[in-house]
Backbone atoms as SQL, in Angstrom:
CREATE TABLE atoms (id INTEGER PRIMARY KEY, chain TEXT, resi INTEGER, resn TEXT, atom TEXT, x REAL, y REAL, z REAL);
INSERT INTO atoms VALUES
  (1, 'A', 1, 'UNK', 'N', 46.854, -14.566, -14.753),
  (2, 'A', 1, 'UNK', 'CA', 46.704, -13.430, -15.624),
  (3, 'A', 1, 'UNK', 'C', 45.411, -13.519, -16.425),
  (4, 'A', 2, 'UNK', 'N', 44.718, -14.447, -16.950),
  (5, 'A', 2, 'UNK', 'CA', 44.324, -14.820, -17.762),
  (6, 'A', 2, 'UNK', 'C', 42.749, -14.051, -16.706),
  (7, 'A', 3, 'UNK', 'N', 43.205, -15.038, -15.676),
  (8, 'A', 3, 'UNK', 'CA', 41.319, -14.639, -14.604),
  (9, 'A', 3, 'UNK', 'C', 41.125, -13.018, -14.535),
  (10, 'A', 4, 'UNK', 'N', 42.530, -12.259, -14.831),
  (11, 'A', 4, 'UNK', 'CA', 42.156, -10.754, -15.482),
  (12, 'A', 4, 'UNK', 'C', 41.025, -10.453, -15.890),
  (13, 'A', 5, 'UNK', 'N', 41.809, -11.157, -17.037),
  (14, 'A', 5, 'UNK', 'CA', 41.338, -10.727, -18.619),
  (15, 'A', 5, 'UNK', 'C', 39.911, -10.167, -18.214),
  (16, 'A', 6, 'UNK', 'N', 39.118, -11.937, -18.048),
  (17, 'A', 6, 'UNK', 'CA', 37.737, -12.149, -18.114),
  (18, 'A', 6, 'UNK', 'C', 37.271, -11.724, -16.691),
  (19, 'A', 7, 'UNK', 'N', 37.912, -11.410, -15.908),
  (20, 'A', 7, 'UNK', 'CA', 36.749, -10.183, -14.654),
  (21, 'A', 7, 'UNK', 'C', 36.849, -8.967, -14.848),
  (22, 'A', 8, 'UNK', 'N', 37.472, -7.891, -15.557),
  (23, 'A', 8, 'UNK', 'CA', 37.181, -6.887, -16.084),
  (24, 'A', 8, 'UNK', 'C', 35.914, -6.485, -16.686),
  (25, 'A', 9, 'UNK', 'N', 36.018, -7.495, -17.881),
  (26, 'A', 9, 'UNK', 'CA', 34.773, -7.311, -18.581),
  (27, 'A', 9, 'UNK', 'C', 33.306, -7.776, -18.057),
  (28, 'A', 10, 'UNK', 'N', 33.705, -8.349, -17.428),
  (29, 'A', 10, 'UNK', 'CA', 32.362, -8.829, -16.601),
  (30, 'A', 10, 'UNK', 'C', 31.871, -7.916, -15.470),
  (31, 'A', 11, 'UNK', 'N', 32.909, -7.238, -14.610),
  (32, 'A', 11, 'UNK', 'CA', 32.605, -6.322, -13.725),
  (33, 'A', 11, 'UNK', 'C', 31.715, -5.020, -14.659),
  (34, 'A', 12, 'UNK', 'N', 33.188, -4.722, -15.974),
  (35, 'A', 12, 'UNK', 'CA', 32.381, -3.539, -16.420),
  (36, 'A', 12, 'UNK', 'C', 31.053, -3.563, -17.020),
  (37, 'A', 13, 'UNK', 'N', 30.721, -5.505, -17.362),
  (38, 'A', 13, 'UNK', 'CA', 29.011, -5.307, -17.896),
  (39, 'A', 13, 'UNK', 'C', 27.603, -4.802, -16.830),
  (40, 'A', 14, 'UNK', 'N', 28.583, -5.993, -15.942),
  (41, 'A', 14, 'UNK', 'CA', 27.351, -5.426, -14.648),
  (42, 'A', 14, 'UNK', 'C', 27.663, -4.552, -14.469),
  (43, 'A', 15, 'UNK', 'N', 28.188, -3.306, -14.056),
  (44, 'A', 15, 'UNK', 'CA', 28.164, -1.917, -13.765),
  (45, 'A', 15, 'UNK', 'C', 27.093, -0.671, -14.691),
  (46, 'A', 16, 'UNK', 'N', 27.581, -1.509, -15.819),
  (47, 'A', 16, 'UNK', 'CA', 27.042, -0.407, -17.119),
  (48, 'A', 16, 'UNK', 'C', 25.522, -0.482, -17.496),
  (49, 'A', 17, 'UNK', 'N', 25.010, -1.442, -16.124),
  (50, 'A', 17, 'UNK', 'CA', 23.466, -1.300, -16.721),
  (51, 'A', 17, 'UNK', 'C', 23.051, -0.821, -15.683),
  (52, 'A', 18, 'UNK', 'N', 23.579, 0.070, -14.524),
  (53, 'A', 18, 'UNK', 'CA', 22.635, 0.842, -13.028),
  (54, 'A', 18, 'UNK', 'C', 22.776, 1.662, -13.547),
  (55, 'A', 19, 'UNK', 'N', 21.410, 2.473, -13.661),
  (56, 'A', 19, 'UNK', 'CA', 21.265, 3.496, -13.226),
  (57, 'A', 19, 'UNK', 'C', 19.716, 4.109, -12.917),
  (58, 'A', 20, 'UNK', 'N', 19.678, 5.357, -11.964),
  (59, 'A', 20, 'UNK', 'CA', 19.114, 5.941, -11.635),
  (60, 'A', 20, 'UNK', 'C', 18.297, 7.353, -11.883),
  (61, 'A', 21, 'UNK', 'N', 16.758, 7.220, -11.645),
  (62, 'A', 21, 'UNK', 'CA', 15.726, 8.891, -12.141),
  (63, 'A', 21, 'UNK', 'C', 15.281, 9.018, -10.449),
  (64, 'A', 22, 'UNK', 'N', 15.456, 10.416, -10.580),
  (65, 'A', 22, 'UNK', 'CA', 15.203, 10.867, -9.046),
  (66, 'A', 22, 'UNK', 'C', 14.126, 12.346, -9.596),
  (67, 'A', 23, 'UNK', 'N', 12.760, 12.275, -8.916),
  (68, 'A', 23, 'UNK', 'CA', 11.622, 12.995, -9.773),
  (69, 'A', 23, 'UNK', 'C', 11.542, 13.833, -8.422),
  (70, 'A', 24, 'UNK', 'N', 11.996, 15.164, -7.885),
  (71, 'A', 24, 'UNK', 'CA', 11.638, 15.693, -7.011),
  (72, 'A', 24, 'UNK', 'C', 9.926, 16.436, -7.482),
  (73, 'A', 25, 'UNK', 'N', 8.964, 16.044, -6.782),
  (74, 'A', 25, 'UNK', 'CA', 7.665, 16.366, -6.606),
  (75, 'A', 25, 'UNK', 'C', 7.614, 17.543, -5.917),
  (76, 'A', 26, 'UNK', 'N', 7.969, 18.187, -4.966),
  (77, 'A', 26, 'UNK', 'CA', 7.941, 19.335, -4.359),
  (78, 'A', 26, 'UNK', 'C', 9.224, 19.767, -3.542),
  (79, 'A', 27, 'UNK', 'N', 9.510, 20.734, -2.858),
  (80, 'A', 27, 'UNK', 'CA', 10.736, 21.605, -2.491),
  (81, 'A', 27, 'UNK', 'C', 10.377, 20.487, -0.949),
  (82, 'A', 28, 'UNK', 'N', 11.721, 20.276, -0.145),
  (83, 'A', 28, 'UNK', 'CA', 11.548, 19.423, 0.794),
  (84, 'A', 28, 'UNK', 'C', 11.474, 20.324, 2.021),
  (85, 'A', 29, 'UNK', 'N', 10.439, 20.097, 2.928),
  (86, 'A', 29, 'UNK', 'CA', 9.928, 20.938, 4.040),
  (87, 'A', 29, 'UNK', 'C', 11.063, 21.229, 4.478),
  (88, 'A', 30, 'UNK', 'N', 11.368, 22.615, 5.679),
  (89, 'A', 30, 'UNK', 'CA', 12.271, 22.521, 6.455),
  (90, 'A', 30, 'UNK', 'C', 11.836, 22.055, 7.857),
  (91, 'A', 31, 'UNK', 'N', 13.115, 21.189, 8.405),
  (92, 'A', 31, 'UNK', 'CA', 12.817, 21.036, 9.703),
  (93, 'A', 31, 'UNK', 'C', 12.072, 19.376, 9.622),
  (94, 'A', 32, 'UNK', 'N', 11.244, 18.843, 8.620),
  (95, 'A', 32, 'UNK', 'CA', 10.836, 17.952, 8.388),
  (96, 'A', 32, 'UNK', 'C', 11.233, 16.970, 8.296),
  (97, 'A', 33, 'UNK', 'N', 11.410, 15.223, 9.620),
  (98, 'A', 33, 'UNK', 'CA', 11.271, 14.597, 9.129),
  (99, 'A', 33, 'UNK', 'C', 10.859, 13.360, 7.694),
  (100, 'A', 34, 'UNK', 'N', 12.099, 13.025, 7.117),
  (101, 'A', 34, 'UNK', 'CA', 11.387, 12.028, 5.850),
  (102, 'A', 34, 'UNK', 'C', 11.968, 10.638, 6.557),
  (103, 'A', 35, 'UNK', 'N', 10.745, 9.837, 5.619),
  (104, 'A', 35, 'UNK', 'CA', 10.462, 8.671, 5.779),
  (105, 'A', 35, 'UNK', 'C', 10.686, 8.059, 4.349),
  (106, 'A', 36, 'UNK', 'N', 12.035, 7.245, 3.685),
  (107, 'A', 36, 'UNK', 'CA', 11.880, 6.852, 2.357),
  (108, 'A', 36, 'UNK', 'C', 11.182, 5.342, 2.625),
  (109, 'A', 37, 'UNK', 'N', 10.245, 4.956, 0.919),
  (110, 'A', 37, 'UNK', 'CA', 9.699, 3.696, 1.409),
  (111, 'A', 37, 'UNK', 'C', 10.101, 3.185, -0.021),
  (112, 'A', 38, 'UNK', 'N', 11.075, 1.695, -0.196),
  (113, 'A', 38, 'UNK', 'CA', 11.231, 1.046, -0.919),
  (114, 'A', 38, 'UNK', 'C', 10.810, -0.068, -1.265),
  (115, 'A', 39, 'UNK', 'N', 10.566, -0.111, -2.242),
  (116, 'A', 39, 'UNK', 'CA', 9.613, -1.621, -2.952),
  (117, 'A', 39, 'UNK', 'C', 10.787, -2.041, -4.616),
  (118, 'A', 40, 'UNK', 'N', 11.078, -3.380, -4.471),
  (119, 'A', 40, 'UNK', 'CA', 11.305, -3.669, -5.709),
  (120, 'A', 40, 'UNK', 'C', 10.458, -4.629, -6.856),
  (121, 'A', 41, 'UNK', 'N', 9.918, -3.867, -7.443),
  (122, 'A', 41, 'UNK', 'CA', 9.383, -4.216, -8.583),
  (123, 'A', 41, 'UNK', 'C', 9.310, -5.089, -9.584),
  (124, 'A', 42, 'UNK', 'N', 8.671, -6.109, -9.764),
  (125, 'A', 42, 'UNK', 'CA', 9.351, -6.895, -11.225),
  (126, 'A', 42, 'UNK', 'C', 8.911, -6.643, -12.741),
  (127, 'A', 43, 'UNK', 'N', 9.570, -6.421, -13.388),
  (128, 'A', 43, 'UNK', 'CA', 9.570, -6.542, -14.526),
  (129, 'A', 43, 'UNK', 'C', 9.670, -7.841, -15.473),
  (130, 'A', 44, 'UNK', 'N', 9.430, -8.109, -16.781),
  (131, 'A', 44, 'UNK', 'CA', 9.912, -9.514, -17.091),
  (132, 'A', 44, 'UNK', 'C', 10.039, -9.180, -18.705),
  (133, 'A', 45, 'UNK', 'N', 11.203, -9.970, -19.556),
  (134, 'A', 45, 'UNK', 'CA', 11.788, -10.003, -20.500),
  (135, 'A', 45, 'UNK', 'C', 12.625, -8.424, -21.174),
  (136, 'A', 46, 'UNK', 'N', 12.933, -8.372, -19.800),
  (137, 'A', 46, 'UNK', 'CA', 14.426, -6.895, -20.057),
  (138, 'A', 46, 'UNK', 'C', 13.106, -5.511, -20.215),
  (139, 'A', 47, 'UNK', 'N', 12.093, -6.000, -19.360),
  (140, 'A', 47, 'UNK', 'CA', 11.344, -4.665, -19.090),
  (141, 'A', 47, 'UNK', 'C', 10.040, -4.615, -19.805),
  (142, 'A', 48, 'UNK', 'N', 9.768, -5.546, -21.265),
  (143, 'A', 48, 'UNK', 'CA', 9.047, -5.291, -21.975),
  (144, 'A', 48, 'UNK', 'C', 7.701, -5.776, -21.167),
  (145, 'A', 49, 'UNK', 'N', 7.691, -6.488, -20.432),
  (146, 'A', 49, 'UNK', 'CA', 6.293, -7.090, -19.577),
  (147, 'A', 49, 'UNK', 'C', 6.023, -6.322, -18.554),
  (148, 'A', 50, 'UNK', 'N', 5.156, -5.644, -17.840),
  (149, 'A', 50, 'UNK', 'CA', 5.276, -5.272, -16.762),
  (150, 'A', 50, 'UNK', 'C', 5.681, -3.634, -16.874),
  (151, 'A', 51, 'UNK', 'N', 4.966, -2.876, -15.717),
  (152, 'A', 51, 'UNK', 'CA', 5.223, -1.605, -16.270),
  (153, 'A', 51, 'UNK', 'C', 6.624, -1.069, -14.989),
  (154, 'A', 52, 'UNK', 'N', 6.214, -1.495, -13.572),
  (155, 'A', 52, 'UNK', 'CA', 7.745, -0.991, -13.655),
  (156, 'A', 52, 'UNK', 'C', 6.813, 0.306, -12.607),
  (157, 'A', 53, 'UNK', 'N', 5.578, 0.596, -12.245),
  (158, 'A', 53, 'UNK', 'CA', 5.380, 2.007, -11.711),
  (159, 'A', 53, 'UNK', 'C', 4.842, 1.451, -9.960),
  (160, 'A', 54, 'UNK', 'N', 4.720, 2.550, -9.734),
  (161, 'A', 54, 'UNK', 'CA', 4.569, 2.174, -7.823),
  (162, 'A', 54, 'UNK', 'C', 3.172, 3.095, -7.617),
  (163, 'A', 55, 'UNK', 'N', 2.411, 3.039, -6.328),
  (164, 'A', 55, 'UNK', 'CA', 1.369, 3.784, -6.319),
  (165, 'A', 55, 'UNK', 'C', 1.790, 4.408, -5.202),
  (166, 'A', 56, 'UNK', 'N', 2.206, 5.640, -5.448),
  (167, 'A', 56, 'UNK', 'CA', 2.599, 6.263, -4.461),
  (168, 'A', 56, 'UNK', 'C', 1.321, 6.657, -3.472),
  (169, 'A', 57, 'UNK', 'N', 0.217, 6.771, -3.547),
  (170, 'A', 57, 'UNK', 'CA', -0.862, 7.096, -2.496),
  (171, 'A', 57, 'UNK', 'C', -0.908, 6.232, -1.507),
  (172, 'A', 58, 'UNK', 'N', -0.636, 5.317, -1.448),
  (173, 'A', 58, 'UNK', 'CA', -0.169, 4.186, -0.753),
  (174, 'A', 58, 'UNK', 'C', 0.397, 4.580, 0.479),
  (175, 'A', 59, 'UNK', 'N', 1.691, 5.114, 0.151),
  (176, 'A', 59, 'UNK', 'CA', 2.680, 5.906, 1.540),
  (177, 'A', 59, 'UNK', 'C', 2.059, 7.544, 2.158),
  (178, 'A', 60, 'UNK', 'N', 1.681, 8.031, 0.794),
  (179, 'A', 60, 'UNK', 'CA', 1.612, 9.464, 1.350),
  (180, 'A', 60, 'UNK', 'C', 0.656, 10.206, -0.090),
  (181, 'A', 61, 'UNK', 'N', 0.134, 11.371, 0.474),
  (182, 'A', 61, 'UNK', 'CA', -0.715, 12.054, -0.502),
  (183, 'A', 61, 'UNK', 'C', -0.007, 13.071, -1.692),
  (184, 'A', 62, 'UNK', 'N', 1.146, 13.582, -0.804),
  (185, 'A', 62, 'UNK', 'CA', 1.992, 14.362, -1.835),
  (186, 'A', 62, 'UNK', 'C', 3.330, 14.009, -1.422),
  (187, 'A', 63, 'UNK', 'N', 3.805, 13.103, -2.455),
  (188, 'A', 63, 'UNK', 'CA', 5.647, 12.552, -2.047),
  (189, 'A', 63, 'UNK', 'C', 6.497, 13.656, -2.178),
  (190, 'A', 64, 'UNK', 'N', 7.592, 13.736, -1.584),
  (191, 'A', 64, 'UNK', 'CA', 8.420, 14.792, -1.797),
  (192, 'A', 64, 'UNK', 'C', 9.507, 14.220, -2.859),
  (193, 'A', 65, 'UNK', 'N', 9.634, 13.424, -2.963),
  (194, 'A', 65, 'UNK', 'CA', 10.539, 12.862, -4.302),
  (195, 'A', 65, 'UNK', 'C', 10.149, 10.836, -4.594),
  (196, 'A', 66, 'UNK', 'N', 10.146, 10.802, -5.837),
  (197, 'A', 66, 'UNK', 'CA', 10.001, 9.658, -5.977),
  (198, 'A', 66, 'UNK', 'C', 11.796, 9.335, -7.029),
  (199, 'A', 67, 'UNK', 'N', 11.624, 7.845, -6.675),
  (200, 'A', 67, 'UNK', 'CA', 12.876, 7.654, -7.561),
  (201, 'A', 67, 'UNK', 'C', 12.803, 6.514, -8.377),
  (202, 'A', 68, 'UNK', 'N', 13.067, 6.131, -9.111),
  (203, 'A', 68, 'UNK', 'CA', 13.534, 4.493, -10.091),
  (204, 'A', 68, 'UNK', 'C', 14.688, 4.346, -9.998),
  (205, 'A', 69, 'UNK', 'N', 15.720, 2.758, -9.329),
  (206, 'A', 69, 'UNK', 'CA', 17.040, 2.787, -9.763),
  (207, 'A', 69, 'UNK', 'C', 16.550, 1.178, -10.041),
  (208, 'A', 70, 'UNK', 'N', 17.655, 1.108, -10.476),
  (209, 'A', 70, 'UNK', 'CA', 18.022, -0.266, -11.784),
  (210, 'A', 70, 'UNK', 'C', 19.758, -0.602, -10.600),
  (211, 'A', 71, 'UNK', 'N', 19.716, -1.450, -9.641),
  (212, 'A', 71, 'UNK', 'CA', 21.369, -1.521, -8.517),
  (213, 'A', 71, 'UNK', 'C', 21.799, -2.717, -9.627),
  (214, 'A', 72, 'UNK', 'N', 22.938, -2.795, -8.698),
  (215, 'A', 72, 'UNK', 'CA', 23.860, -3.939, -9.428),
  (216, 'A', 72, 'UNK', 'C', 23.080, -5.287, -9.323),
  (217, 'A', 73, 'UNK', 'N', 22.374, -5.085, -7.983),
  (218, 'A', 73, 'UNK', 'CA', 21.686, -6.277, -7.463),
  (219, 'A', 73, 'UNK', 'C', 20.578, -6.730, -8.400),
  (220, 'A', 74, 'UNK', 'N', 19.764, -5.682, -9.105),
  (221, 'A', 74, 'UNK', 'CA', 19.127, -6.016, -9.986),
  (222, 'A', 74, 'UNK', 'C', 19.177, -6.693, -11.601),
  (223, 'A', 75, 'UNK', 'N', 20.436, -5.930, -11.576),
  (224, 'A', 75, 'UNK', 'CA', 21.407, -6.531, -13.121),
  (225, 'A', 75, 'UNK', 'C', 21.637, -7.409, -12.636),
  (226, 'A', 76, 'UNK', 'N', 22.147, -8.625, -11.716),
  (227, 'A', 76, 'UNK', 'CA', 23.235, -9.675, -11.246),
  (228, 'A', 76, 'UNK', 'C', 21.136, -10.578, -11.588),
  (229, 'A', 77, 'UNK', 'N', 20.727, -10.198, -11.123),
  (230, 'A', 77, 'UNK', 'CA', 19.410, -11.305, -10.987),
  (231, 'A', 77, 'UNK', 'C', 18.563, -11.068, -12.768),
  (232, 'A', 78, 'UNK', 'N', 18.697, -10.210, -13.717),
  (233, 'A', 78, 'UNK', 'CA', 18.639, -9.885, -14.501),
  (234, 'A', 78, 'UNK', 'C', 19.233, -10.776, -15.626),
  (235, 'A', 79, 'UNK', 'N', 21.103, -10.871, -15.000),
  (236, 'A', 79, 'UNK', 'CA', 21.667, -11.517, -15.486),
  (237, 'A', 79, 'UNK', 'C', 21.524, -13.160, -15.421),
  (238, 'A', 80, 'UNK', 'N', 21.518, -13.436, -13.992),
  (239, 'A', 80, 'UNK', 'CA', 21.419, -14.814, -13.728),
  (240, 'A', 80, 'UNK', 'C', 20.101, -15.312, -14.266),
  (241, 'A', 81, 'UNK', 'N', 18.852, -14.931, -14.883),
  (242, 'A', 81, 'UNK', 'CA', 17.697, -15.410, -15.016),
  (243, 'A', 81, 'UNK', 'C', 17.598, -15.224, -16.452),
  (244, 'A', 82, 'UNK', 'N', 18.792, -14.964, -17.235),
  (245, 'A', 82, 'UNK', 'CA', 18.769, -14.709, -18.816),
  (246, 'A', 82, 'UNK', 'C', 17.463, -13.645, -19.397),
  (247, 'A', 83, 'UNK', 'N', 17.815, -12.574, -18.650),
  (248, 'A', 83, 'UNK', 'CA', 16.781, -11.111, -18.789),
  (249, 'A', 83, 'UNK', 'C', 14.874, -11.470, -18.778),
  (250, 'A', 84, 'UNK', 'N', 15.089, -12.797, -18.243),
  (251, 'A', 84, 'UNK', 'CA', 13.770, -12.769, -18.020),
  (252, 'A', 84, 'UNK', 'C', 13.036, -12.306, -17.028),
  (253, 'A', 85, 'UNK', 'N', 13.120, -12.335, -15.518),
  (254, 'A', 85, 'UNK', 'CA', 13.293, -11.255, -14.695),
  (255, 'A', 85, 'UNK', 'C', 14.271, -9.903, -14.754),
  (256, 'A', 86, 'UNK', 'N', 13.698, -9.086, -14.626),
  (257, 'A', 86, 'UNK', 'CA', 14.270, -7.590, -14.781),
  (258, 'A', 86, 'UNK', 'C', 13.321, -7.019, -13.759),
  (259, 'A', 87, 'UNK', 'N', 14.021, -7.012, -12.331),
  (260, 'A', 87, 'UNK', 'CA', 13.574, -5.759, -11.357),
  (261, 'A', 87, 'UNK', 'C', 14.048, -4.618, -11.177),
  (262, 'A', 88, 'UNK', 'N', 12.891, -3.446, -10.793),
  (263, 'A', 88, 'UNK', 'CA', 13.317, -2.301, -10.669),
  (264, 'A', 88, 'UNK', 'C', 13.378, -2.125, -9.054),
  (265, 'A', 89, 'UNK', 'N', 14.117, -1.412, -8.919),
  (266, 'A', 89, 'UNK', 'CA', 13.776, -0.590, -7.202),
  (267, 'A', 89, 'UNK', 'C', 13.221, 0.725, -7.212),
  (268, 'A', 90, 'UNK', 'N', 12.239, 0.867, -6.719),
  (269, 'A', 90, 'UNK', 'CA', 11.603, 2.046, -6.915),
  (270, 'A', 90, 'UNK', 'C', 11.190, 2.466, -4.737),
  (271, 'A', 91, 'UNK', 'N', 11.568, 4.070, -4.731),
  (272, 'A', 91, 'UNK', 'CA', 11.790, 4.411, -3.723),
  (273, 'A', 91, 'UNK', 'C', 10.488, 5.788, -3.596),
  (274, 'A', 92, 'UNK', 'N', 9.879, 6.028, -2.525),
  (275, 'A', 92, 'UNK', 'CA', 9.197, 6.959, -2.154),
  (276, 'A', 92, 'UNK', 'C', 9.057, 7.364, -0.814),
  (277, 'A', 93, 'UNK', 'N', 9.634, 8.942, -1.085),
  (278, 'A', 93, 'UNK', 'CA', 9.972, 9.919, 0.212),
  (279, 'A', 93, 'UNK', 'C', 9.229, 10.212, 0.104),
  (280, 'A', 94, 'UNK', 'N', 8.467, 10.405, 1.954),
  (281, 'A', 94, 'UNK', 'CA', 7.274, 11.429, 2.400),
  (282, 'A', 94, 'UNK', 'C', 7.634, 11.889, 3.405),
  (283, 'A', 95, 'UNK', 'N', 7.281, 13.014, 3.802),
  (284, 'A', 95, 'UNK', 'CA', 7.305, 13.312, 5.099),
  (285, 'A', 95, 'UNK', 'C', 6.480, 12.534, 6.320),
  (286, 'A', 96, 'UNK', 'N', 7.430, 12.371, 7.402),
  (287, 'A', 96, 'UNK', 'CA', 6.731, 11.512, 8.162),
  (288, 'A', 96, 'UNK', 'C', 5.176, 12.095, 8.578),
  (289, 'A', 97, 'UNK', 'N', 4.470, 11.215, 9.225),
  (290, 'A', 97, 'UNK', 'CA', 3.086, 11.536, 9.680),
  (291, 'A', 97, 'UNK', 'C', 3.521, 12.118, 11.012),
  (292, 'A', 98, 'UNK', 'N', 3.091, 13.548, 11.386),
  (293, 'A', 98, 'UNK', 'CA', 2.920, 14.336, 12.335),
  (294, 'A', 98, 'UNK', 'C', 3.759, 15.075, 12.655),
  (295, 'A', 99, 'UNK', 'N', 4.851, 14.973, 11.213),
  (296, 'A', 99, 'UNK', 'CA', 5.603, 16.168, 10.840),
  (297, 'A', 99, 'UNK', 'C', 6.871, 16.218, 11.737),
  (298, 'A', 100, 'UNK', 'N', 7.102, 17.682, 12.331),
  (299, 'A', 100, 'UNK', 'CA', 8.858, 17.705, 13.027),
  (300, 'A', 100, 'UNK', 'C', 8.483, 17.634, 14.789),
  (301, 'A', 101, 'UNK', 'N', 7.027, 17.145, 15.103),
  (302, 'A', 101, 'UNK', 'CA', 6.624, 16.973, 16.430),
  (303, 'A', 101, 'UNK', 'C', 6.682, 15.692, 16.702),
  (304, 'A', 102, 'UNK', 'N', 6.825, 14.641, 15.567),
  (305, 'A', 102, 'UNK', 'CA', 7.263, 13.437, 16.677),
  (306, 'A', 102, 'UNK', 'C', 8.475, 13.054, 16.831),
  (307, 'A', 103, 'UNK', 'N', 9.522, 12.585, 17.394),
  (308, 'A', 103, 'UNK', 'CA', 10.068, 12.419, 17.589),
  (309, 'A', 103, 'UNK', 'C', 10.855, 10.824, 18.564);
């Protein structure tokens, strides 16, 4: 009973720190292949070091949505490193190169 108690609260800490910004950049083509491209990011001392941003020109010239999430996976390594690492996952949709003709 007791191993209850104390995995409740522990599940509900790690849970209560994901979450997610989803920045749609433009209306998404029709018919268009996307290509999402993920990178996780580090941050250090619960965010204050480190900015945390991606260069989206990198993948593509105009993204069709960019995103920031904060997963469980990131809190659990967050947690285990006493908030001195703090990674982000940061995601960027483009349309593929050569559009709804390759296949």
């Amino acid at each position: 009973m007791r191993t209850s108690h104390t995995a409740l609260p522990l599940l509900l800490l790690a849970m209560s720190g994901c979450y997610r910004y989803r920045f749609e950049q433009r209306p998404e083509p029709s018919g268009a292949q996307l290509v999402t491209h993920e990178e996780r990011v580090p941050t250090y001392l619960n965010g204050f070091i480190g900015t945390g941003r991606v260069d989206t020109s990198r993948y593509c010239d105009q993204p069709v949505r960019t995103e920031l999430q904060v997963t469980a996976t990131d809190v659990l390594l967050s947690i285990v490193s006493l908030l001195i690492y703090t990674p982000h996952t940061l995601r960027v949709t483009c349309e593929q190169p050569g559009g709804s003709e390759a296949r």
